[in-house]
C-alpha positions in Angstrom: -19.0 -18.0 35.4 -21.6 -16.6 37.2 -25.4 -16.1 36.2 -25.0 -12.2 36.4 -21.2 -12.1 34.4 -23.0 -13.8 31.4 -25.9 -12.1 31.6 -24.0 -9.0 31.6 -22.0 -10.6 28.9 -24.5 -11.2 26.2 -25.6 -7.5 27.6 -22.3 -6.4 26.5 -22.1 -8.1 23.0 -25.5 -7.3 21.8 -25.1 -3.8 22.5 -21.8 -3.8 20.1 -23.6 -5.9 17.4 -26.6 -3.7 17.1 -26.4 -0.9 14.8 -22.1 -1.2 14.4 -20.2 -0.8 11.3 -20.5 -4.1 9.9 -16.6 -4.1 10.1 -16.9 -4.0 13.8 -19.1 -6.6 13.9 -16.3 -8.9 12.3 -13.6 -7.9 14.7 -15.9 -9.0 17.2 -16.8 -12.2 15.8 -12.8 -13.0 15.5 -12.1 -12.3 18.6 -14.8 -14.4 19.9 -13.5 -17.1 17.4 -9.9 -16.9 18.5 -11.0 -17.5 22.4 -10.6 -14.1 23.2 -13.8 -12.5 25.7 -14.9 -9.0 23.7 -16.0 -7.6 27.1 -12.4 -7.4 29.0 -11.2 -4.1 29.2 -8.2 -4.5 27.3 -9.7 -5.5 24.0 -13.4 -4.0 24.9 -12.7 -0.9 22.2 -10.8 -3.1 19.6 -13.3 -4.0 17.3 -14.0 -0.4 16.8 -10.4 0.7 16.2 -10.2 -2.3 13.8 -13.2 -1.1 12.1 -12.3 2.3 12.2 -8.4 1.5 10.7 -9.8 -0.5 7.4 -12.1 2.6 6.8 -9.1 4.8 7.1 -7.0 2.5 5.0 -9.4 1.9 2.3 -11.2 4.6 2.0 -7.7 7.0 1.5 -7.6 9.9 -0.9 -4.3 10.6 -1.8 -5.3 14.4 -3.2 -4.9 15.6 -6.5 -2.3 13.5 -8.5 -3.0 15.0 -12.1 -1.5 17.9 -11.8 1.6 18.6 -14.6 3.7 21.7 -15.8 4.7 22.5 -19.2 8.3 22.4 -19.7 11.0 22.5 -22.3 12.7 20.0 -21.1 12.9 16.8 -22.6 15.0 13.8 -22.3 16.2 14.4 -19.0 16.4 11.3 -16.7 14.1 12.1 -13.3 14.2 9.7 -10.3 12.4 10.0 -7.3 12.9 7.8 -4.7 12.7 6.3 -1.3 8.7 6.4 -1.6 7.8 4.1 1.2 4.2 2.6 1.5 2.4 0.4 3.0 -0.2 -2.3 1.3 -2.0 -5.4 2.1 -1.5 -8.5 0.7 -4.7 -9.8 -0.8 -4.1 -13.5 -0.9 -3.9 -13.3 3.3 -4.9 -9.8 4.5 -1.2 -9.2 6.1 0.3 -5.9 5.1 3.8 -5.2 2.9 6.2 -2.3 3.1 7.3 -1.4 -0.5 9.9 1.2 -1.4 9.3 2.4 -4.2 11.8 4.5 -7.1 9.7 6.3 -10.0 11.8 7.1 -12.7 10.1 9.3 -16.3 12.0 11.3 -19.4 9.5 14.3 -19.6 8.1 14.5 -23.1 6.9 18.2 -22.3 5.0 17.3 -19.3 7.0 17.0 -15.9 4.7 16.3 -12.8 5.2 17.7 -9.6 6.9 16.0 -6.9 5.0 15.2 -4.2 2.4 13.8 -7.0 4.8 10.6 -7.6 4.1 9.9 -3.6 0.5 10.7 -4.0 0.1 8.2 -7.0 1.7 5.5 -4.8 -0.6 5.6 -2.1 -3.5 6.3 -4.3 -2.4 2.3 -5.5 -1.3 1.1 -2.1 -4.1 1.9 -0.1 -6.0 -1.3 -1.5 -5.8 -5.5 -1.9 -2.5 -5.7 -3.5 0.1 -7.6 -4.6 3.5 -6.3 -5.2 4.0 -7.1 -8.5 0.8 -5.1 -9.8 1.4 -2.1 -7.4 4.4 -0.8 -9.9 2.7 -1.6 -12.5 -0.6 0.4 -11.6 2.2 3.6 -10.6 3.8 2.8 -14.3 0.4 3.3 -16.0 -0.9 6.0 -14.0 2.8 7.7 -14.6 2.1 7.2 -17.9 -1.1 8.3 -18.6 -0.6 11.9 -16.6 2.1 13.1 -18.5 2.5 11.7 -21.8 6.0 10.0 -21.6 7.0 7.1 -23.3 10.1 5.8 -20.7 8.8 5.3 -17.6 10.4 2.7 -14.7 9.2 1.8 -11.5 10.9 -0.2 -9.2 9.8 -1.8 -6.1 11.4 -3.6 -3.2 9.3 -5.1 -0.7 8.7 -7.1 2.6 5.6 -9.3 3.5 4.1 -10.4 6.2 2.6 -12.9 4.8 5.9 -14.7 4.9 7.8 -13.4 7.2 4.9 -14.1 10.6 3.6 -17.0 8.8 4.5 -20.0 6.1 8.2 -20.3 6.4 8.5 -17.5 8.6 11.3 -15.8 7.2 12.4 -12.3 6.3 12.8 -11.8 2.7 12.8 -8.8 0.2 11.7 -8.8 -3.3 12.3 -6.7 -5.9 9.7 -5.9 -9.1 10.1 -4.2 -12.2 7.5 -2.5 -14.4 9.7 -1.4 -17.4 8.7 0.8 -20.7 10.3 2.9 -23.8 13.3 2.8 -23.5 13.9 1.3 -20.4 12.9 -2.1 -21.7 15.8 -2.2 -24.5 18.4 0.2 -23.8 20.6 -0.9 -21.1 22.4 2.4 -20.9 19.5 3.7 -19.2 18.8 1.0 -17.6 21.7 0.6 -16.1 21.9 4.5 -14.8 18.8 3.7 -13.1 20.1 0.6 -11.1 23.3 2.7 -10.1 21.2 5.5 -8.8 19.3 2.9 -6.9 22.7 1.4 -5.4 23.6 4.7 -4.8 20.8 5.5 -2.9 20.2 2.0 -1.0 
């Protein structure tokens, strides 16, 4: 490498470093770290985008999620379902894809739809591991509207396994489980068979 390529190198890199999201900065150091050369034009604008996609991720607002009606209704079994999300697993910084099934008895309080969605990407969009995910959307379900029998299930895949470690595929399911839920297997078990169902 020429005199002028690395002077127009370090040109190149202090430019980026000065005054950059900090986050930037990082992408910039690991690609430098991992052999790659920052200033080639097909990474040249990555450390940006990769700064610019953990701001997105992290700093997510799922909207209004407390947002109930009154209703006469009580005892009814609802299930909402196929709420898919994505997460990143805080042990290696690889994301997970989770779906996830909400299910609630209304005690006088049902919430709206699109609210059980917003709830699970309010608890996604951070450092997570599967198991606490449902049971952050359990709590949160709870503590909007009132009920006592709530269920969240989750089935997941992560990367963190499946691109490195043993490098296999698997999917793993996680209960959070409360009321009735927890003891009475007639419920229970309708949940599972909408679940099969709706595999």
């Amino acid at each position: 490498m020429g005199i002028d390529s690395i002077d127009e190198e370090i040109r190149f890199l202090e430019e980026r470093v000065v005054g950059t999201d900090p986050i930037e900065g990082l992408a910039l150091r690991l690609l430098e770290e991992i052999g790659e050369d920052p200033s080639r034009d097909g990474i040249k604008d990555t450390p940006a985008r990769y700064a610019k996609w953990w701001r997105e991720f992290i700093d997510y607002d799922p909207g209004k999620t407390e947002m109930t009606f009154e209703s006469a209704t009580t005892g009814q079994l609802v299930i909402v379902s196929g709420i898919d999300v994505w997460s990143l697993c805080e042990h290696h910084l690889l994301p997970f894809n989770c779906s996830l099934t909400i299910a609630y008895r209304p005690e006088g309080q049902v919430l709206g739809l699109s609210k059980f969605a917003r709830i699970a990407h309010q608890f996604a969009h951070r450092l997570q591991i599967q198991e606490r995910l449902v049971s952050d959307i359990s709590s949160e379900v709870i503590r909007i509207t009132g009920a006592s029998d709530v269920a969240v299930v989750g089935t997941g895949e992560h990367l963190c396994m499946t691109m490195r470690g043993i490098k296999t595929s698997a999917r793993m399911t996680s209960t959070s489980l409360h009321g009735r839920f927890e003891y009475d297997p007639e419920l229970r078990n309708e949940l599972w068979a909408h679940r099969a169902a709706t595999a």
